[in-house]
N, C-alpha and C positions, 0 to 999 in steps of 0.2 A: 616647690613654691618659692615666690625669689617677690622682688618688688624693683622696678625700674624705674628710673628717669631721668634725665637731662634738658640740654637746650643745643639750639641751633639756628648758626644767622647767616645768610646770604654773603653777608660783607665779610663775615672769619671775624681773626682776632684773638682767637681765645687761646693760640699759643704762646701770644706774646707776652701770657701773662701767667703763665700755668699756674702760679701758685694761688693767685687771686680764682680762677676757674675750679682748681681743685677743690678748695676751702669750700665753694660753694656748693659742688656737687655731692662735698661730703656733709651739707649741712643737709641739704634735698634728701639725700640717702637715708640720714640720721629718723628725717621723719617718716622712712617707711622701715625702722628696725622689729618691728611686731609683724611685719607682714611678714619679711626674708631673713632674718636676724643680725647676728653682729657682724656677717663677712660683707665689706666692702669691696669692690672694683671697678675701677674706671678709667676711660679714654678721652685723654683730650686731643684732638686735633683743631684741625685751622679753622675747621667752619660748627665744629659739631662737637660736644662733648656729650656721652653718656656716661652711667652709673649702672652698678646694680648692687642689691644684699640678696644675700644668700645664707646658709644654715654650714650649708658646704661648700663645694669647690666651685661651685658654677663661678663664672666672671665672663667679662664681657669681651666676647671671642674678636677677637681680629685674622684675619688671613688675607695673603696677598693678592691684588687683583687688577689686569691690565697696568703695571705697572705702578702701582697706588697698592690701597688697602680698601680694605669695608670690613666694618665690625659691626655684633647684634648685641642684645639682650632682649632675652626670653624669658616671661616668667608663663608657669606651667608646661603642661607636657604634654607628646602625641604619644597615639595609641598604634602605636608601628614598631617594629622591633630597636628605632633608635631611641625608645622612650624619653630619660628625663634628663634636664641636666644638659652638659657641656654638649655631650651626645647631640640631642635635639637642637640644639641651637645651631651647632655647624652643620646636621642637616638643612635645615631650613635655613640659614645663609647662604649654602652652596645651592640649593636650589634656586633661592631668587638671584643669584649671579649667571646661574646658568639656562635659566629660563625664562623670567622675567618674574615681576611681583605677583602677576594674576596667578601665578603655579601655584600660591597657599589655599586657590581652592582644595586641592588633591589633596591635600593635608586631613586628615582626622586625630583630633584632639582638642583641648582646654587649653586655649595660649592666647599672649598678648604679646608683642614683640616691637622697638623699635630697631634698625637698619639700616643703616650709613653706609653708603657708598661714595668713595674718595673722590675715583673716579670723574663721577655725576656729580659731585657735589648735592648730593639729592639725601634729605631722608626719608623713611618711610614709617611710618607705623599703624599697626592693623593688628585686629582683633579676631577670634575664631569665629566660626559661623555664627553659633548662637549668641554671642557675648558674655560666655560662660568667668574670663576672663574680665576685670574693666582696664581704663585705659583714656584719661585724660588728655589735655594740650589747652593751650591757651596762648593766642597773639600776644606779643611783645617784644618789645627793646627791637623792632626790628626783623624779628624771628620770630621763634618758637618755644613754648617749653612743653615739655610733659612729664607725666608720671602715670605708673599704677594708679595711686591718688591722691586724692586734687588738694592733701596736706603738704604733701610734696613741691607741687608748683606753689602752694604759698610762701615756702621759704623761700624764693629766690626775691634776691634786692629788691625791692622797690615796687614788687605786684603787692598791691591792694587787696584784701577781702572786701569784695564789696556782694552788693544785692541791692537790684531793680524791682521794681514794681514788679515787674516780669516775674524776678525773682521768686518773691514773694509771693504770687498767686499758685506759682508754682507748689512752694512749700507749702500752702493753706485750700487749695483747689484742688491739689493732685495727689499729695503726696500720701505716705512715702513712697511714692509712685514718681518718676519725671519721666518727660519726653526724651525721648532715646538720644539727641544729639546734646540736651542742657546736660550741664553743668551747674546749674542752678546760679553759682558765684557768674559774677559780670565777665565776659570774656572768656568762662573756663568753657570747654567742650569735649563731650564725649567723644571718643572713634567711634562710629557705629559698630554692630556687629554686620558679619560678615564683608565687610569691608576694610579697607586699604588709605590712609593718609598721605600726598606726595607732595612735601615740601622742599621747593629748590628756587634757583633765583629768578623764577618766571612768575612763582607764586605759590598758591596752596590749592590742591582740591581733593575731595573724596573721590573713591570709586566705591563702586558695589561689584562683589567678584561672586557673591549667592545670596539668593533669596527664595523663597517659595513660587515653584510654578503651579499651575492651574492647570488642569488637564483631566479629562474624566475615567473613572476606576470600572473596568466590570469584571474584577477580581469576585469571586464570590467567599461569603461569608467562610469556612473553612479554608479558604487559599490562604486569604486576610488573616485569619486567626493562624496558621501556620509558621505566616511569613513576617508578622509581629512578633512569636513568640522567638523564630531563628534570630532576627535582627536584636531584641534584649537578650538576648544566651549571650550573642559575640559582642555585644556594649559591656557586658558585667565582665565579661572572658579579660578584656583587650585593659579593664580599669583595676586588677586584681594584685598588681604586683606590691611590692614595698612592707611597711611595719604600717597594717590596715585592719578597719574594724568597720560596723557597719552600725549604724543608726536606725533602729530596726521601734518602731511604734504599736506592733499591730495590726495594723493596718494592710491592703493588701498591697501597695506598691514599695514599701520597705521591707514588706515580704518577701515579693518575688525578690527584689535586687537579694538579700538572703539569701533564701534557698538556692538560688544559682550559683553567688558566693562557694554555698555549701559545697555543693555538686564540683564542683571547681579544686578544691583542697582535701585534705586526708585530716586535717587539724578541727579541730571546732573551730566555727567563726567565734571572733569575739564582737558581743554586741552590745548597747546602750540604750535605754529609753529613758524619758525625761517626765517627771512630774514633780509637784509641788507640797511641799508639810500641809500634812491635813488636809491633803485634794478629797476624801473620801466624807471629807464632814462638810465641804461648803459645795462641792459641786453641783452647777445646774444647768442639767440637760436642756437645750435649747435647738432651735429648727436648725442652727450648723451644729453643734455639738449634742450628740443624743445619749453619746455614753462615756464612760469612762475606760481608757484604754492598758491598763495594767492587766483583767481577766485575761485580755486578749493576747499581752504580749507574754503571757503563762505559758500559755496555750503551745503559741510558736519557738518557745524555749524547750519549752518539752518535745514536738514535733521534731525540730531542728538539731535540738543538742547542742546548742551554742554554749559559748561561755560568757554570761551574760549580767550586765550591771544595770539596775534600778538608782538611777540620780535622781537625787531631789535637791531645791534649792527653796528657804524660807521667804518671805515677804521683804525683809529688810535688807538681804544681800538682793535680791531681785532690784528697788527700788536702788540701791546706792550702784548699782550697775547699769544703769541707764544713760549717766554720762559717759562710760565710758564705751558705750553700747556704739552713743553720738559720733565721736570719735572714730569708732572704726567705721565707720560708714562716711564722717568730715559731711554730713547735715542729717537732722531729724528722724528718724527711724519709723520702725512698727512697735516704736515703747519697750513693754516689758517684752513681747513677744522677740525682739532682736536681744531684748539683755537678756533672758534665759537661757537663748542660745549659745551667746559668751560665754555663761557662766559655767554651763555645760561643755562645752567645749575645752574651757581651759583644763577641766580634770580628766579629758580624753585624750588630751595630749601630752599628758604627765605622761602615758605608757605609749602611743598611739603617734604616726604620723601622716596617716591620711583615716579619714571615714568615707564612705558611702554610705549614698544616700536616695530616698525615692520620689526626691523633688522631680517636676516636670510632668508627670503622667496625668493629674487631672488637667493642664494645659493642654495636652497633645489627644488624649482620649475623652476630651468632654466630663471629667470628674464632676465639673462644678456646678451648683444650683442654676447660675442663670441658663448652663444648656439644655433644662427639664421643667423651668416654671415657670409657665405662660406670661404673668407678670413683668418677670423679671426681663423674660428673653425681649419685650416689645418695649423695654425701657428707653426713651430718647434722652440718652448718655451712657457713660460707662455703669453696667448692670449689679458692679461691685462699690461705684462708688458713686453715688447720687444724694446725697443728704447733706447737702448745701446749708442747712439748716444748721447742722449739728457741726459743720464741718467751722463754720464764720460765727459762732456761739458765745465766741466770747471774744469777738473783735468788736474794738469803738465804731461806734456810728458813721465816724465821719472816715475811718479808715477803710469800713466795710464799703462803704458809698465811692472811696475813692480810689478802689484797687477792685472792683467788680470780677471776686473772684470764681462767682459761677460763669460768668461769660468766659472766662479764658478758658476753663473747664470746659465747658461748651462747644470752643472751639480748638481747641487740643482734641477734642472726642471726633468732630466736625471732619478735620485733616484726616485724624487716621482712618475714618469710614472712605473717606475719598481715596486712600492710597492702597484698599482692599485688593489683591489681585484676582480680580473675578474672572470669569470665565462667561463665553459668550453663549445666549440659548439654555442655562440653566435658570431654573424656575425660582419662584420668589424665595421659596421657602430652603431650596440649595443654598439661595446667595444669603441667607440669614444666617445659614450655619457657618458660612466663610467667614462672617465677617464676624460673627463671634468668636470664633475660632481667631482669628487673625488679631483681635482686639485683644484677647489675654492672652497670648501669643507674644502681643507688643509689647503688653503694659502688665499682667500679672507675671510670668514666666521672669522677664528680666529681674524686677522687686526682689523675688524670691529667692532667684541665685544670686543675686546682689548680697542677698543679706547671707545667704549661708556662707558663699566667697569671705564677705565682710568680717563676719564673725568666728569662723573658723582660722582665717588668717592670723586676726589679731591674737588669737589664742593660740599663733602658733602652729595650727590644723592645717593640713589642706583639705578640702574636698572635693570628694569624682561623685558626679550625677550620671551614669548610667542612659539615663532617660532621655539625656540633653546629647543626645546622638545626633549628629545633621542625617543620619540616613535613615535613622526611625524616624526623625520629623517631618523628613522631606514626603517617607510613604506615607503615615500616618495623614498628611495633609488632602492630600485628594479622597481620603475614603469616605463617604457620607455617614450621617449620625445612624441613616439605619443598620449599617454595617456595624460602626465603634461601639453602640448601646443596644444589639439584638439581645433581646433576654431581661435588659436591666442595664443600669448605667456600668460603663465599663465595659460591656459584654463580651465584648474582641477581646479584651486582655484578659479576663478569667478564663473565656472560652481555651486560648490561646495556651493555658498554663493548670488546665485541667489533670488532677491526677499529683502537681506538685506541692499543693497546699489543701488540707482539706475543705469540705463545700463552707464549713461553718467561718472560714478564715477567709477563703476565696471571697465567697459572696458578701461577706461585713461591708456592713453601708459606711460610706465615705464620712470620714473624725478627720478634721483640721489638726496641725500641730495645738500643744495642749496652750490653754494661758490658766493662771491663778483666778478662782472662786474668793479665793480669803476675803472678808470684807476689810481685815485689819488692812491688805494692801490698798485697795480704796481710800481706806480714812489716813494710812500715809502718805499718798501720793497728796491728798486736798492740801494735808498741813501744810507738805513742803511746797507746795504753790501758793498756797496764800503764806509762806514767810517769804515766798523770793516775792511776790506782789507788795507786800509791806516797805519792801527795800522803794525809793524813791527813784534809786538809779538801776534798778534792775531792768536790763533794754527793752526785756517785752512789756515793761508799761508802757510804750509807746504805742504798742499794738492793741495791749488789752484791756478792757471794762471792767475793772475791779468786782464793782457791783453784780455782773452780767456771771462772772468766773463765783465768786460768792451764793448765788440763789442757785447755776447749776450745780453744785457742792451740796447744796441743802436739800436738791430737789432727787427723786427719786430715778435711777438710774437702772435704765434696761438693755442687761448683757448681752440678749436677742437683739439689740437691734444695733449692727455694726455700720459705721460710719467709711470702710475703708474695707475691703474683701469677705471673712469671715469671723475675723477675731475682734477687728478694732471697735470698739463701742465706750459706751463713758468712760469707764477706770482707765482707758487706753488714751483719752483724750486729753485730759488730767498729764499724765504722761510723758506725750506728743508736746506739749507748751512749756513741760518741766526742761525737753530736751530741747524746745526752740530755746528758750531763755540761755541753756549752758552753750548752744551753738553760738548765738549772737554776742554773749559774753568771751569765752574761750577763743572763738576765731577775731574778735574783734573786728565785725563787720561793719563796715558804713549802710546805710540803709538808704537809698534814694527812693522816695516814692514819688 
């Protein structure tokens, strides 16, 4: 795990000045030290200068080429015998020398990389199939800048934090959700996944080197289940190496990744579940959350014979972890649900330096409510997140009226139904499953590794998602829901892995990651909003209705009913405004609306 980034400008220059360029890159570096740690290294050349940190030896490879040079930086790592490190990165530089940029399809791994070529004068940077890596840029001075992230491109001279109206709807319409290319900050931009950025002095464009194809399956139900269960063996197989532990809920998709784990080593795994003081006195079962998941992870500690740690984190470290939650993500989060994970994180990486995990599987397998309740599935919008209501709750009237942040919702939903990869002569009720499928695919899937990436880094962590395989995903995509849910939701995957977990573990109905019951967390979150609302220069007075924030506070709040996937509901919202406030503050944004 490392963290990248630099800048690059058609016209050069930045030898002429090395000392002013270095200074700079080591200020840029500075703010990705929690991602990669204290090692520094970096290249300045005539047109281009990169950075990278690191924990170890990795730095920023250069090798000779056509008479010139081209140097990389790589953070994370392929699943191919040149795993991680210095290793990987002259892989994958000598590849794109030797074959051209498009050969990082053939690539299997978690990477983000930029690649200068002297030569060409050209740089490049691109991201793994699924985006399991991030990986900013942003217009400027001429050029380019980028990083890992987008705290990074701030430091350099004279870029702006700013936020548009755009912005903004963004963070209040969508989030913690964005559209795949925003950056949310004015000018900042994501690399897409699976795609390649080429910057040189003709200009800028994306490419697309993979995406999901459409093509129809008559794979039958036991093939499917076979050919699922081979493709998760060689994902966990190929993610195993290094000082690892696993993240293990309960649950059955941090099970399997487990027991294969298991299967795989002579040692006990070591594992981790997360819950909160006194989850057993406030907890309330609700249509996502039905039960509480400690019975369960008994169960599979006893099954498994792991060596296994129960974390808990109280109300008020949860709470005072929020800004720093903000932070690791450089905008707005899932609340407590992103600062738990920090918190948790940092004491697995006191022993630990990667975890696995069983993110991805109810994306790729239909896990989730909207792909099972009629309701929710015929929702015109996102099926997770539609409560426009709850979501603009405590925005001023006239901000609400003048940033119309269901329409942009609306139409951010609008695009991505259009960009479905459907397939021609499949029936109404096929292309509903694609495009659900493809809709949290876009927008859940990413969130999610975002935040583990996110939080995990900051704490030092890395992590491998198993799940987030492009070849699982890629089969998984054509199968239809009658295949992935025979039996029961999941069906494929249990079916798949019958035998390795018992029926009573296999079959457990789908538990979200956990969040706090405690009402004491509630009544903290209120105070500490209505003190930063008190404050006169506190930035989100600009945005918010004192009064509006005040009566939702007073008024009764229901945990069932989430405003943002499964978890985010009042106490989360509360939260969500604590963390807009310390962003707008902490980054010092200008706000155009």
């Amino acid at each position: 795990m490392s963290g990248l980034t630099g800048f690059y400008r058609p016209s050069g220059g930045y030898d002429k000045q090395p000392e002013q360029s270095a200074a700079v890159l080591a200020d840029m570096c500075a703010a990705l030290k929690k991602r990669g740690g204290a090692n520094q290294s970096a290249r300045i050349l005539p047109h281009a200068c990169i950075a990278q940190t690191a924990k170890g030896a990795e730095t920023v490879l250069r090798v000779p080429h056509e008479g010139a040079s081209a140097c990389i930086a790589l953070d994370g790592e392929l699943y191919h015998s040149c795993g991680v490190g210095a290793d990987a990165a002259d892989y994958v530089l000598r590849l794109i020398l030797r074959e051209g940029i498009d050969a990082i399809d053939c690539l299997n791994g978690a990477f983000a990389g930029a690649a200068y070529v002297e030569s060409e004068q050209r740089l490049y940077l691109f991201r793994d199939h699924l985006g399991v890596k991030p990986l900013f840029f942003a217009r400027f001075d001429g050029g380019v800048l980028f990083g890992s992230e987008i705290k990074a491109i701030l430091r350099y001279p004279g870029f702006t934090a700013r936020v548009s109206r755009e912005g903004l709807c963004e963070v209040l319409g969508l989030g913690p959700a964005r559209r795949e290319l925003s950056g949310v900050f004015e000018d900042v931009y994501s690399v897409l996944p699976g795609h390649y950025a080429v910057f040189d002095a003709d200009g800028f464009h994306q490419v697309k080197y993979w995406g999901l194809d459409s093509f129809p399956s008559a794979e039958s139900f036991d093939e499917a289940a076979r050919t699922t269960a081979g493709l998760l063996q060689d994902a966990v197989a190929r993610r195993g190496g290094g000082r690892k532990c696993a993240f293990m809920s309960g649950g059955l998709d941090s099970g399997l990744v487990t027991a294969l784990l298991a299967t795989n080593q002579t040692a006990p795994v070591d594992t981790f579940s997360f819950d909160f003081v006194d989850s057993d006195k406030h907890f309330q079962a609700n249509d996502f959350q039905s039960q509480r998941d400690r019975p369960y992870v008994e169960q599979m500690v006893r099954l498994l014979g792991t060596r296994h740690s129960f974390l808990e984190c109280d109300s008020d470290e949860l709470a005072d972890a929020l800004e720093d939650a903000m932070r690791a993500r450089d905008l707005p989060g899932m609340a407590d649900i992103d600062a738990s994970l920090l918190v948790f994180a940092r004491r697995v990486a006191e022993d630990f330096d990667v975890a696995l995990t069983g993110e991805c599987a109810d994306e790729i397998f239909n896990g989730y409510p909207w792909f099972h309740k009629a309701d929710l599935m015929e929702t015109n919008g996102f099926p997770w997140s539609n409560d426009y209501e709850m979501r603009t709750a405590f925005l001023r009237a006239e901000v609400k009226d003048t940033l119309d942040v269901e329409g942009f919702a609306r139409g951010a939903y609008a695009a991505s139904v259009a960009s479905v990869p459907t397939l021609f002569g499949e029936d109404a009720a096929r292309a509903k499953e694609r495009e659900l499928s493809f809709l949290t695919q876009k927008w859940i899937m990413p969130t999610l590794v975002d935040r583990t990436d996110r939080m995990c880094a900051a704490a030092g962590l890395g992590a491998r998602v198993p799940f987030a395989d492009k070849r699982l995903v890629e089969y998984a995509w054509n199968l239809p829901a009658a295949i992935k849910n025979r039996g029961g939701v999941k069906g494929l995957l249990r079916a798949g892995f019958a035998g390795l977990l018992p029926e009573e573990l296999l079959w457990r109905k789908k538990n979200p990651y956990p969040k706090t019951y405690n009402p004491h967390f509630e009544k903290l979150l209120a105070a500490r909003l209505l003190d930063v609302l008190s404050d006169p220069n506190a930035p989100i007075r600009a945005l918010a209705d004192v009064d509006r924030v005040r009566a939702f506070i007073a008024g009764e709040k229901d945990y069932g009913r989430p405003w943002y996937g499964q978890l985010m509901a009042g106490p989360q919202l509360l939260g969500y405004w604590l963390q807009m406030n310390a962003w707008l503050k902490a980054y010092r944004i200008e706000i155009k609306i």
